[in-house]
C-alpha positions in Angstrom: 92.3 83.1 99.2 93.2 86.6 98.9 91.2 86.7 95.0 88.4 85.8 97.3 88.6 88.7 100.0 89.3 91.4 97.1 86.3 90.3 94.9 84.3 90.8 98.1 85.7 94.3 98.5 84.5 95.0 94.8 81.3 93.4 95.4 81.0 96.2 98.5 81.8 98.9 96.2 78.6 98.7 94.4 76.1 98.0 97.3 75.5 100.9 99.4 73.6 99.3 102.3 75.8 96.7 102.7 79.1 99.2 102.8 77.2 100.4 105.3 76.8 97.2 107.4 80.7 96.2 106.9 81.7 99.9 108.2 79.3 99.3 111.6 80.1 95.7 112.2 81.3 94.8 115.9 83.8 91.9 115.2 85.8 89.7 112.4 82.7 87.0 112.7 80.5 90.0 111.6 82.5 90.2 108.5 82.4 86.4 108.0 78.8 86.4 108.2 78.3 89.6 106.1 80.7 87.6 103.5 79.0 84.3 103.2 75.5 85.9 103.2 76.5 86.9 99.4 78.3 84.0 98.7 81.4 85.2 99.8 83.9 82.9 102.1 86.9 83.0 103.6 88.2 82.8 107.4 89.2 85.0 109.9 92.9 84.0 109.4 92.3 84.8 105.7 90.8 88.7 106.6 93.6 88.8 109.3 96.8 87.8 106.8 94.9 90.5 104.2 93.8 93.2 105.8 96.5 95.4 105.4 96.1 95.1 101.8 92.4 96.0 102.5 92.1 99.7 102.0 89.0 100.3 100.4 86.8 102.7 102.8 84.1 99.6 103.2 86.1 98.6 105.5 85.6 99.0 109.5 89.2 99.7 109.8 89.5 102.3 106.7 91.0 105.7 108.0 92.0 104.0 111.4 95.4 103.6 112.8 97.1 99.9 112.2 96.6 99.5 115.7 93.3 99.8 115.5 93.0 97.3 113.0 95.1 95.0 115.1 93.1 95.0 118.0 90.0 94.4 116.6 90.8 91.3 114.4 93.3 90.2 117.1 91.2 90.9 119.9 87.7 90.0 117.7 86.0 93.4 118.8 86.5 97.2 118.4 88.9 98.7 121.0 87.1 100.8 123.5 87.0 104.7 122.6 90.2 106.8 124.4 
């Protein structure tokens, strides 16, 4: 599944409103949905088992501490500002 996720991040690359969308997005569904709207699909265990290996700056957790990434897919939203 993990061919799946990183053609998605490629796909990304090239579509600046959409990088957009995927950096502002408020939960893993988000993601799903954003995914599948382009023909993209996977599941939230998929992004979860991945996302470490997910570094590209389209994503919501790029430049974030692991834990932040932790929470949010664990937790399904963005942790709460300190």
């Amino acid at each position: 599944m993990s061919d799946v996720l990183f053609r998605f991040e490629d796909f990304v690359h090239g579509q600046d409103d959409l990088r957009d969308q995927l950096q502002q997005v408020q939960s893993p569904e988000e993601i799903l949905a954003l995914a599948a709207a382009h023909g993209f699909e996977f599941s939230k265990q998929d992004l979860i088992a991945y996302a470490v290996s997910l570094t590209a700056a389209c994503w919501v957790w790029s430049g974030k501490p692991s834990q932040w990434r932790r929470y949010f897919l664990h937790e399904g939203r963005r942790p709460r500002a300190a």
